[in-house]
C-alpha positions in Angstrom: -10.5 20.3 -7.5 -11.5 17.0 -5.3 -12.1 17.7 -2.1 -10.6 15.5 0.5 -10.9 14.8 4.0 -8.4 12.8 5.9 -8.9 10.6 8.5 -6.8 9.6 10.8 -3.8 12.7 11.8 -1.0 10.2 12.8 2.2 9.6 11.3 1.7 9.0 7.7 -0.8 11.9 7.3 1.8 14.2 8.5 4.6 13.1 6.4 2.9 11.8 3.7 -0.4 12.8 2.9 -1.4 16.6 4.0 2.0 17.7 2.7 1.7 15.7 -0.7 -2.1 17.4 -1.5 -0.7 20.9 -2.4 1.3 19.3 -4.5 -1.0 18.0 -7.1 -2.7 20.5 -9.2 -6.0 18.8 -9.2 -7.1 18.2 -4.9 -7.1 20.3 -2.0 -7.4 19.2 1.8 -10.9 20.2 2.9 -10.6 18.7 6.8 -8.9 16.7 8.7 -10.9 13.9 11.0 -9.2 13.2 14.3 -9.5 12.4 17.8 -6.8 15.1 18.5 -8.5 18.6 18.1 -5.4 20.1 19.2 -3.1 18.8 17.2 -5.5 18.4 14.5 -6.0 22.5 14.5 -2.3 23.1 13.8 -2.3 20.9 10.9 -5.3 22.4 9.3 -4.1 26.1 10.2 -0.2 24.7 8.3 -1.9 23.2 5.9 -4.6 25.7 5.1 -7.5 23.8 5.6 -11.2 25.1 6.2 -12.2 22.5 9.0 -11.5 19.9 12.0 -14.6 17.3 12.3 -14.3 14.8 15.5 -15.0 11.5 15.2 -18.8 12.1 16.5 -19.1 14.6 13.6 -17.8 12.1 10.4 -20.6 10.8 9.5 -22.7 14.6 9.7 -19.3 15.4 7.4 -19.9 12.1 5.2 -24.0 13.5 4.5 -22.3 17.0 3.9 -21.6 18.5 -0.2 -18.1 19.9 1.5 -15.9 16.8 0.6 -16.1 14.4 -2.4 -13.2 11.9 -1.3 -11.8 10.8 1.9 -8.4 9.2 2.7 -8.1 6.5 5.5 -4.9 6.5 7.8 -6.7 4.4 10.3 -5.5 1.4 12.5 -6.2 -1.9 10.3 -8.7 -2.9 12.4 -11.0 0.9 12.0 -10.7 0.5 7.9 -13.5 -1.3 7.0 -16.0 0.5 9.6 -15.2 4.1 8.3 -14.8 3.1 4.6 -18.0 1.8 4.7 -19.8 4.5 6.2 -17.9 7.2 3.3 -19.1 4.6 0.8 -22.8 4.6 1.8 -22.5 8.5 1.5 -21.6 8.3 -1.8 -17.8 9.8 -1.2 -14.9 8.5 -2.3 -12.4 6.0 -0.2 -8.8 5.7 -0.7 -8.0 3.3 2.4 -4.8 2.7 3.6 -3.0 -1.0 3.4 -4.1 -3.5 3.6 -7.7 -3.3 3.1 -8.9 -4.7 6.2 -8.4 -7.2 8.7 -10.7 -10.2 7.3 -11.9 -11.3 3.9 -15.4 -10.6 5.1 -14.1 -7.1 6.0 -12.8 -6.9 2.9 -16.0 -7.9 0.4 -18.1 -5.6 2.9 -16.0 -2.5 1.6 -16.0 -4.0 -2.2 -20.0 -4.3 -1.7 -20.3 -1.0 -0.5 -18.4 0.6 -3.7 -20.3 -1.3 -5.8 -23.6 -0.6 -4.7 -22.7 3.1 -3.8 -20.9 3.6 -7.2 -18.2 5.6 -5.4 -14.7 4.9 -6.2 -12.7 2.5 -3.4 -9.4 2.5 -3.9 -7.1 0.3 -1.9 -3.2 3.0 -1.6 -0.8 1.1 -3.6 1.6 4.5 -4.2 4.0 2.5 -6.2 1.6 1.9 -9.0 1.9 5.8 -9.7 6.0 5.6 -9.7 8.1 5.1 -12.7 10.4 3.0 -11.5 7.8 0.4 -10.4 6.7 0.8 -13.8 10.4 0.4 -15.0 10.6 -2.7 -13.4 7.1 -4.1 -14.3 7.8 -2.5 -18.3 11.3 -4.1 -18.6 9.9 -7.6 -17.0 7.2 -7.6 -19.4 9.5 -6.8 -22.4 11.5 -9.7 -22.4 14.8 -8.0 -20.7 15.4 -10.9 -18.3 13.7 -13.6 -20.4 11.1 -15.4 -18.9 10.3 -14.5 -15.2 11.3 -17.9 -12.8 11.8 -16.4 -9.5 11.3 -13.3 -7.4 12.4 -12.3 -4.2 12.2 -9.5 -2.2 12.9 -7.8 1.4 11.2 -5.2 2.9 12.6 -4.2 7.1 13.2 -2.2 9.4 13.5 -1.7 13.0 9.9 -0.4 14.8 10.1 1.6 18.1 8.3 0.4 21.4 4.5 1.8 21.6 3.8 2.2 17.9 0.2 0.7 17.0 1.4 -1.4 14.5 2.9 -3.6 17.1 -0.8 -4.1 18.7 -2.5 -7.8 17.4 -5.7 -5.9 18.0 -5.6 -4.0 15.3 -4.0 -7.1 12.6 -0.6 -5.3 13.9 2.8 -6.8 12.4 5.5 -6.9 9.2 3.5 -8.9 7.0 0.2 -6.6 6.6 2.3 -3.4 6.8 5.1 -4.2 4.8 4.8 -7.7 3.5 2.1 -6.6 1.6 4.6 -4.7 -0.5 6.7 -7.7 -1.6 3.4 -9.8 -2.1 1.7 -6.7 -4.4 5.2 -6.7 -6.1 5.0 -10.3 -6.9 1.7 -10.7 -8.4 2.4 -7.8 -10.2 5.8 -9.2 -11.5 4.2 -12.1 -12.7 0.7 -10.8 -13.5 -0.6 -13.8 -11.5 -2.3 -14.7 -8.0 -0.5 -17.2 -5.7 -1.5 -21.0 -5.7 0.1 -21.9 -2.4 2.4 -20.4 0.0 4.2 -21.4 2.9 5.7 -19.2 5.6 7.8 -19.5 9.0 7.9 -16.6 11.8 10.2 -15.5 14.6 9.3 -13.9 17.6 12.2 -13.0 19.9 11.0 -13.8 23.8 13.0 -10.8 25.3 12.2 -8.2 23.1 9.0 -6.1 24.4 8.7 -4.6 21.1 7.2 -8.3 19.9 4.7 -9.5 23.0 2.2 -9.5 20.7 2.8 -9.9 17.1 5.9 -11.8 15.1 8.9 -9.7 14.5 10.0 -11.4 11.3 8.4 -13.4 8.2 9.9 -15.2 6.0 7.6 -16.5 3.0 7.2 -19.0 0.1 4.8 -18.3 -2.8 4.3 -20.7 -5.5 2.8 -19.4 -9.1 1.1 -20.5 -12.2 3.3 -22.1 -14.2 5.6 -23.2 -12.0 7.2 -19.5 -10.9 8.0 -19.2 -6.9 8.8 -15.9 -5.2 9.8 -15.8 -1.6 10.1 -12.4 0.7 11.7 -11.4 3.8 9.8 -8.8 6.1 10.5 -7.5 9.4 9.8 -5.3 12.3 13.5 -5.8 13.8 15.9 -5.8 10.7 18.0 -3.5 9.9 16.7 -1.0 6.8 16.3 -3.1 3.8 14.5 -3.1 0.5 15.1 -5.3 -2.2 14.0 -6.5 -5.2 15.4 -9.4 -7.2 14.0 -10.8 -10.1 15.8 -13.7 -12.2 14.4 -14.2 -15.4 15.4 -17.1 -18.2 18.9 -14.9 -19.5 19.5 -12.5 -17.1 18.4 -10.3 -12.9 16.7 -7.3 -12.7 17.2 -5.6 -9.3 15.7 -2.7 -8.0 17.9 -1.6 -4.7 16.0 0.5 -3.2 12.3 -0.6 -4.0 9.9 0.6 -1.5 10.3 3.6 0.5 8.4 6.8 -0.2 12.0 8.6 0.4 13.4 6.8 -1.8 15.2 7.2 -4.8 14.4 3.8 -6.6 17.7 2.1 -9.1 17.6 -0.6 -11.0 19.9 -3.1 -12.4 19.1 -5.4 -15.0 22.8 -8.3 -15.0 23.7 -10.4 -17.9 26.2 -12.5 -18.2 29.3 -9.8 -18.9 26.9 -6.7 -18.8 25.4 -4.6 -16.1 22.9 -2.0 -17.1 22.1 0.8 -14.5 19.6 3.0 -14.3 18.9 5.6 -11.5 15.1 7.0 -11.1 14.7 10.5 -10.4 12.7 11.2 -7.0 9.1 11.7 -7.0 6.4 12.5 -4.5 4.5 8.9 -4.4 1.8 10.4 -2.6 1.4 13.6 -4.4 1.6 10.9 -7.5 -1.4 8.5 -6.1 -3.4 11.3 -4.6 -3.4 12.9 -8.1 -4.4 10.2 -10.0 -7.5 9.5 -7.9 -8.4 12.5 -8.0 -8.6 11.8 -12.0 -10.2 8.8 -11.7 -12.8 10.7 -9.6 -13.3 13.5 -11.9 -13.2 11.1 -15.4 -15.5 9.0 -13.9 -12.7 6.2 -14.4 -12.7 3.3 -11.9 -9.0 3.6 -10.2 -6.8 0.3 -11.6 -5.9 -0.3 -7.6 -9.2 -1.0 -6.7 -11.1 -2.8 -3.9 -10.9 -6.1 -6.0 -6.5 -5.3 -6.0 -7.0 -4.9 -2.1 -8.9 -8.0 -1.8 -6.6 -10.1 -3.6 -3.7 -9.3 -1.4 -6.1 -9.9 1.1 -6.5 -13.4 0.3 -2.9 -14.3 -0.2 -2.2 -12.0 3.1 -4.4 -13.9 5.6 -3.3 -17.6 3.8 0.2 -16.5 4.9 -0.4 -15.8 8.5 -2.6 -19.2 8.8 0.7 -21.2 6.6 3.0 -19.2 9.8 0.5 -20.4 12.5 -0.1 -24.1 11.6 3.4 -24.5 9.7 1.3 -26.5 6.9 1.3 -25.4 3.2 -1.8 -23.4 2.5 -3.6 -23.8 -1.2 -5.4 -21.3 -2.9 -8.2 -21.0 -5.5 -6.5 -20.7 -8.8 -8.1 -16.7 -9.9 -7.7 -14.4 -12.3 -5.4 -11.9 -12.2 -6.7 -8.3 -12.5 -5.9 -5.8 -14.7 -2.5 -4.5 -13.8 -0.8 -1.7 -14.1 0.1 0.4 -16.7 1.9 3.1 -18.2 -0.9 6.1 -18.2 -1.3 5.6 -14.7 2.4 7.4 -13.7 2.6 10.6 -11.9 6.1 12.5 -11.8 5.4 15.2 -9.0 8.0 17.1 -6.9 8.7 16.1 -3.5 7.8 18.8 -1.0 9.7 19.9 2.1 6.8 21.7 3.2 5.4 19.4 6.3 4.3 19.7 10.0 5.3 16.7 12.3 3.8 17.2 15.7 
């Protein structure tokens, strides 16, 4: 079993994470890191935890046998400072999205694995679900012809006082969900972005957005002459799209993001719709347990720090293309190695949660 701490006991821990652990057959929660003892006692006594470590206590944790991995559920702006310090201790980091908050953040953390030899590995769930595999299989087989375009939406509406609406910590649609769409799209195309463009909207009366854009909407052009474009907001209504029009014929994946999901896709041809429905899986219970084999193979995870820092790139040329309103090039790079079909994980979705 890999041991894992988490920390960080907001949101996504509680829905997410703690409950998905059980879940897994190969990891067990060994603590839970937080600023919150209170609240941070209930989740270990629901969860069946041993321990509660405050923040003063992590790194004592960190130079501890007790835990061999931790997971990350920080602010943006706390990643690189505690995935660094698990990495020096030789433990294991899966860090939430996006990586970091700066490309020197970024190749600080990749550094750190390298050196260390401990895993890093940037939490891209959906490269542990089969219909993002479906997609990815069926775009790769030749079902739409040749891939031309891709475009996606990812939206919602964000309540007042959530930190994601905070600049400080690299707050906003494009690195929370935007980096879904633009993960998507390299992966659809198996390519890294040569330029982009992008526009913002910030509406003056709404509170929610005194500090960060509400909206995105982006341009990315690709080798070969492919362009995607995405749509990503904080003040949308729910949406979650994928389109991809190939040479002959769409692929659509309607829904395509959500952990509570259940993922369908559509692949049109002229005269012929084929439909195909994805039974529900537990994308964190799927990631979680496939790090955890990567850890105990000694396998470097496919989502890596090197994944997290291409995003990264493409992520931060974005927000300058929305500031300045100029097109921003990129370095032609290689892509990495993708995805592929031994990395899926089908594992039940739990009810079993505590939201305080």
């Amino acid at each position: 079993m890999i041991r894992y701490a988490v920390v960080g006991a907001g949101w996504i821990s509680q829905e997410a994470f703690l409950p998905a652990v059980a879940t897994t057959g190969n990891s067990r929660l060994q603590a839970i890191v937080s600023g919150s003892a209170e609240a941070a006692r209930k989740l270990v006594d629901f969860h069946g935890a041993p321990e509660v470590v405050d923040y003063a206590g992590y790194d004592a944790l960190l130079a501890s046998d007790r835990i061999d991995a931790v997971y990350i559920a920080l602010p943006n702006s706390m990643h690189a400072d505690y995935t660094i310090r698990a990495l020096r201790a030789g433990k294991h980091v899966m860090v939430e999205k996006p990586l970091a908050t700066s490309m020197a953040e970024s190749e600080a953390m990749v550094a750190a694995a390298r050196d260390s030899g401990a895993f890093l590995m940037t939490a891209y769930r959906l490269h542990n679900e089969p219909g993002t595999h479906a997609m990815i299989e069926a775009v790769r087989g030749g079902a739409i012809g040749d891939a031309v375009y891709f475009a996606a939406t990812f939206g919602f509406q964000t309540q007042l006082g959530n930190h994601r609406l905070k600049a400080g910590h690299w707050g906003g649609a494009l690195p929370d969900v935007g980096v879904y769409c633009l993960n998507a799209a390299r992966h659809v195309f198996a390519a890294e972005p040569v330029a982009v463009q992008a526009m913002a909207s910030r509406p003056a009366a709404d509170p929610r957005f005194a500090e960060i854009d509400a909206s995105l909407a982006v341009t990315l052009r690709f080798p070969g002459d492919r362009l995607a474009q995405f749509f990503c907001s904080f003040g949308s209504a729910e949406t979650e799209t994928i389109r991809i029009v190939g040479s002959e014929a769409e692929l659509i994946l309607d829904p395509a993001f959500k952990f509570d999901s259940v993922l369908q896709m559509t692949i049109r041809t002229p005269g012929h719709e084929q439909r195909r429905t994805f039974r529900q899986v537990d994308h964190f219970a799927g990631q979680i347990a496939y790090f955890s084999d990567c850890i105990a193979q000694g396998v470097a995870p496919e989502a890596d720090g090197a994944e997290g820092l291409a995003d990264m790139r493409a992520l931060l040329a974005i927000d300058e293309a929305a500031r300045t309103g100029e097109t921003v090039r990129l370095a032609p790079m290689d892509f990495g190695r993708g995805i592929d079909a031994g990395m899926v994980r089908r594992l039940p979705v739990t009810d079993r949660r505590l939201l305080l």
